[in-house]
N, C-alpha and C positions, 0 to 999 in steps of 0.2 A: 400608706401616704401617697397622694398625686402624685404622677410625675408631674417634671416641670416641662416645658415646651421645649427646652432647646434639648433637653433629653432624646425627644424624638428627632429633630431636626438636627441637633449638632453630637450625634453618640462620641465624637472621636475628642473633644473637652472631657476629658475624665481624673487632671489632676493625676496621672501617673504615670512614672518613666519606669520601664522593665529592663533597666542595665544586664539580666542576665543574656541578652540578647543583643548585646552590642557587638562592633565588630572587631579582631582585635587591635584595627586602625583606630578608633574611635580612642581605646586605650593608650595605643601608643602617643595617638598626637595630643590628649591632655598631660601625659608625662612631659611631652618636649616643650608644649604652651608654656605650661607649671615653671619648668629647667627655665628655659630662655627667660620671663618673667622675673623671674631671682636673680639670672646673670644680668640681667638689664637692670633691676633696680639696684645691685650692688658696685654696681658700676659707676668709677670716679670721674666727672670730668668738671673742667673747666667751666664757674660760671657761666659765661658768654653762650658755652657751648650747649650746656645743660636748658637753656632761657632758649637756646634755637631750637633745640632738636621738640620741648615744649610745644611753641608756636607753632611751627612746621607739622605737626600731627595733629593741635587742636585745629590749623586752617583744613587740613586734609579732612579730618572729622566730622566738623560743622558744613564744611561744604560736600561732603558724603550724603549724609542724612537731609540735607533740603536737598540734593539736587537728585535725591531717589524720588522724590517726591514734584521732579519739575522744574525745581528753582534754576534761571539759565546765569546766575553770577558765575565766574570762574575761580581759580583757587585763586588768580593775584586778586582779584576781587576782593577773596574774603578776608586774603593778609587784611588788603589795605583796611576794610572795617575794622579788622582788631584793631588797629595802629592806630583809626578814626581817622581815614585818610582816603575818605571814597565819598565822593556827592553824585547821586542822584538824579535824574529827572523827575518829576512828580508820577509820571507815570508808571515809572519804574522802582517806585520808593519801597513795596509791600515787598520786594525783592530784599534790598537790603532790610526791612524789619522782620522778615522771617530767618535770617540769617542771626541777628541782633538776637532775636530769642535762645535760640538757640547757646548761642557765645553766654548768654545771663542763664542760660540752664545748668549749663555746663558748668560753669565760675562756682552756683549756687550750690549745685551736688557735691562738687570738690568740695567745698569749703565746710561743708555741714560733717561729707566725711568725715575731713582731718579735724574738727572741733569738736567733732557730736556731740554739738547743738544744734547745731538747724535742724538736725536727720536724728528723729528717734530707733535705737538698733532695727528696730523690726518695720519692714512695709505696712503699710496700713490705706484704704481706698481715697482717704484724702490726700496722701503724697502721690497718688497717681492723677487726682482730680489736681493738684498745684502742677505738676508739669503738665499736662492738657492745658491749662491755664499760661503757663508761661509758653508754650508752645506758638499758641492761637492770639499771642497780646498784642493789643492794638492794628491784627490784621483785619482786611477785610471779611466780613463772611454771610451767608446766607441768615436770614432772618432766625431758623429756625436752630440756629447751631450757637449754641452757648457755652464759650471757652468754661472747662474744667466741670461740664455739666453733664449728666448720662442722656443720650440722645432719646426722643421717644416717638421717634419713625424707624422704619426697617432702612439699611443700607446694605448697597453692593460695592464690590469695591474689587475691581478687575473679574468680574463674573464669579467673585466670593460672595456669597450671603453672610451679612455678620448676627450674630446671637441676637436674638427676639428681645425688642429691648425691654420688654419688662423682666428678663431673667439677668442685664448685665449689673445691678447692683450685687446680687445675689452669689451671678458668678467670680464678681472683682474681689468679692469677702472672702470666697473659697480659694481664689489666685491667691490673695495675701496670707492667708491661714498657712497653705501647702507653701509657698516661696519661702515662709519662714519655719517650718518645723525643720528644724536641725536632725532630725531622725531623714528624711526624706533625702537629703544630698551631704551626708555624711561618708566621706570616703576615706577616712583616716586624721589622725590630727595631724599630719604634715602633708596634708593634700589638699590646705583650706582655696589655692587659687584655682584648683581642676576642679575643686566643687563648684568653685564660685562661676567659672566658665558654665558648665552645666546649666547653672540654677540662668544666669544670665539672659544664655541661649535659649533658655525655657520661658521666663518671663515674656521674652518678644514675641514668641512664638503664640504664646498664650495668650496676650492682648490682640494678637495682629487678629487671631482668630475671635474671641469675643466682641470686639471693635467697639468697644461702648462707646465710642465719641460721635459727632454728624464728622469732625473733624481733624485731624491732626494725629491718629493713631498709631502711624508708624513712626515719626518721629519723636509718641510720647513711647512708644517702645521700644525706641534706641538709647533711650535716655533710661529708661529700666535697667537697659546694656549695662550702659555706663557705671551706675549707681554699683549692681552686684559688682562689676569689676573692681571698682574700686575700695567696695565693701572689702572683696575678697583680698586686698593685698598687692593688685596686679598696677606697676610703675601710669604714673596718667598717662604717657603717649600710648602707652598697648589699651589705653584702655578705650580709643576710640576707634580699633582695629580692626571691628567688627561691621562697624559701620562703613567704612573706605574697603572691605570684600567683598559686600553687599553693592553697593557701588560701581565698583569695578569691572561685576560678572552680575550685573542685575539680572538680565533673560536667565540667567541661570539662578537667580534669586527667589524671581518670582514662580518659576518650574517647583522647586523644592519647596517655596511656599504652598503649592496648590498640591503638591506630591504628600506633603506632612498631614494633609485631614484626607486627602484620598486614596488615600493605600495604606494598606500594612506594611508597616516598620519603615512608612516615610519620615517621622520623628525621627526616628534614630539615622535614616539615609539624609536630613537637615542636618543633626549635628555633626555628620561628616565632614558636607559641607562647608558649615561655620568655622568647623578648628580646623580645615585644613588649608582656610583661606586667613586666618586668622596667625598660624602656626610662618606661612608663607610669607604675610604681613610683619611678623617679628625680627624674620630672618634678613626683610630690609631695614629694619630698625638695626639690626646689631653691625649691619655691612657700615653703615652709617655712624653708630657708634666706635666701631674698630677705625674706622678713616680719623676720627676727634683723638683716640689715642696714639695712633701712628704720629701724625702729628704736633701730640703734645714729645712724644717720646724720641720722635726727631730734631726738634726746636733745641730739647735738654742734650741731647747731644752734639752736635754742631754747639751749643752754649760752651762743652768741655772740652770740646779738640782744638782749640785755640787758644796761642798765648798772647799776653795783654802787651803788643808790641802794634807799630803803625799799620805793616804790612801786614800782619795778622787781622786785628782789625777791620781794614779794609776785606778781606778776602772771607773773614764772617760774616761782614756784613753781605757782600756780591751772594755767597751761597743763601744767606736769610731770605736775600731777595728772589731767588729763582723761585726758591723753596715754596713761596707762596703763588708763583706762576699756577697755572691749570697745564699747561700747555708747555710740550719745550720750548727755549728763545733762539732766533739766532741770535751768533756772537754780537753781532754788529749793532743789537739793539740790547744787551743787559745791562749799559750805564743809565739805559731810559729807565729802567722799573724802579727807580728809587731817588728822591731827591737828593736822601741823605746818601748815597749811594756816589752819586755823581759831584758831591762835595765832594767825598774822601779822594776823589780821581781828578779834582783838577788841575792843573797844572802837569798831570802824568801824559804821557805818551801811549799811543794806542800800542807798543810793545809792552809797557806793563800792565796793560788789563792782558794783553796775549800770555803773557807768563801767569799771572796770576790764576787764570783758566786753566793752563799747562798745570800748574803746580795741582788746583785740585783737582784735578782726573787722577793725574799722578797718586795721590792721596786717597782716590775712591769716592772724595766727596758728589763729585758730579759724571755723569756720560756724557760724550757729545757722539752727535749723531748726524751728518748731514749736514753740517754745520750749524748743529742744532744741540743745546744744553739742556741740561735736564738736572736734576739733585737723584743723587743715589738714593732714594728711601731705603731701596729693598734692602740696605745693608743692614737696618736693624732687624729686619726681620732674622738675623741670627740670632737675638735673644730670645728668640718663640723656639715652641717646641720643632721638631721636623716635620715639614710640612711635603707634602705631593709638587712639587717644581708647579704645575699648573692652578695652585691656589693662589701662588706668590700676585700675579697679578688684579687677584680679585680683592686680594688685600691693601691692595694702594689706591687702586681707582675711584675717582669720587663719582662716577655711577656705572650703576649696575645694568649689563645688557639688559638694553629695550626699558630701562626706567628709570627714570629722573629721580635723583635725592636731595 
């Protein structure tokens, strides 16, 4: 039989990962993706909380993946579109509609997931042609470039050559064949979300190199991401964690990209890469998560060390209110943080808000520091296992050195 062209041109598309030759990092960080993933999805919280922590990873997300690709919106930007609370200049409109696609990709993957019905189990070259499609909707584009169409000029694409496009129909039938044989990323039946990582990581990789679009390739291969992740079981905010690593350490993105078809055993020094940016991305997730429970598990207790008398009351309510401070208060100013707060105290003398302080330090409920209040969190962290003295602070904090939650 003929070769085909990209055979000569592109040998390093061959449809095959050689796991015995992985490193045993690569192992361990799909263990801890897999772990963290479960601990995350089984994890309780609060409405309110669960709808934030949501939003705050799909804006991280969506604004990853266009803005790898240029888009200059910022993340409050992209809040506000979710929210539909962003206007434009005309000049600036393809800005927020490539963002817009995105947000209806995303919505549309989820939802087909959790129905399966929109999403037939298996990839097939039209589900890649439909996100290309939604990708590219109602953007501007070059005459020759037809959202969710296979391109039929040659493209470069940062000094990459993409697959000869008369071989990309051919090659996307062989992507989807291999993405779906369950023999190929089979790694136990309790390892369905380290598979799914795999297959994921693979999928991007696989498109980015074959490029069959004029247009919109890598963010129709982020959205591949997405899909396997969520195929595979993995909570939706991890699921767009791959894309916000990529982002974050592009020059190092695009290296590992161009390192994956030009060297040996660049694929497998990619997926180092990915989980270990991916793996690092969770561990802000959970810092994040433990702050939601600390929290809730603070609120319920201050709710039970007080009894239903005036002065109690009052002195619930003063700790409720610090409690949601960021920041300690001075004394002089904690009848400000609460309206209901400064009812309870009318008529009182500024000696009894001084007692009232007095009495919860005395109690443990609060430090003062500098003439500065604060709410004791850390006292619950007694009910946690024993911890290193030095984690106690990383436990409370609502962010994490050098990054914003």
């Amino acid at each position: 039989m003929e070769k085909r062209e990209y055979e000569r041109t592109h040998p390093w598309i061959t449809f095959s990962l050689d796991l015995s030759k992985a490193s045993y990092k690569i192992w361990m960080l799909l263990g801890e993706a897999q772990s963290k993933c479960r601990h995350i999805s089984g994890v309780p919280l609060r409405p309110g909380d669960a709808e934030k922590l949501h939003k705050v990873y799909l804006t991280r997300g969506v604004r990853a993946t266009t803005a790898i690709e240029g888009n200059t919106l910022t993340e409050d930007d992209v809040r506000r579109i979710i929210d539909d609370d962003l206007q434009l200049p005309p000049s600036r409109a393809y800005l927020k509609q490539e963002v817009e696609n995105i947000i209806s990709a995303c919505n549309a993957i989820a939802h087909g997931v959790s129905s399966s019905v929109s999403l037939r189990p298996e990839l097939t070259v039209e589900d890649i042609f439909g996100y290309n499609r939604m990708v590219l909707d109602q953007l501007p584009l070059k005459e020759d470039i037809h959202p969710g169409e296979i391109r039929t000029f040659p493209v470069v694409a940062g000094g990459y050559r993409g697959a000869p496009a008369q071989d990309c129909r051919h090659l996307l039938e062989k992507l989807c064949s291999w993405l779906n044989d369950p023999d190929d990323f089979h790694l136990g039946e309790r390892n369905n979300i380290a598979a799914g990582l795999l297959k994921a990581a693979l999928a991007h990789l696989y498109l980015v190199w074959i490029h069959p679009f004029g247009d919109g390739n890598g963010r129709t291969a982020r959205l591949l991401e997405f899909r396997f992740l969520l195929e595979a079981g993995a909570p939706s905010p991890a699921a767009h964690l791959f894309s916000n690593h990529y982002n974050d350490t592009r020059e190092e993105y695009y290296r590992h990209l161009e390192l994956s078809w030009r060297k040996t055993g660049g694929v497998l020094s990619f997926l180092e890469y990915a989980l270990e940016g991916f793996v690092d991305q969770l561990e802000d997730q959970i810092v994040q998560i433990r702050h939601s429970q600390i929290e809730v598990s603070w609120e319920n207790y201050v709710h039970s060390q007080f009894a239903d008398t005036a002065p109690e009351k009052r002195k619930k309510k003063m700790l409720l209110a610090l409690s949601a401070e960021k920041e300690p208060v001075p004394k002089n100013r904690v009848l400000l943080l609460d309206t209901e707060l400064s009812a309870l105290y009318e008529g009182k003398t500024a000696k009894t808000v001084a007692r009232d302080l007095s009495d919860l330090e005395k109690r443990g409920f609060i430090v003062e520091e500098k003439n500065l209040v604060r709410p004791a969190k850390e006292r619950i962290l007694a009910f946690l296992p024993v911890l290193k003295p030095d984690i106690v602070p990383e436990l409370l904090e609502r962010k994490r050195k050098g990054k914003k939650q």
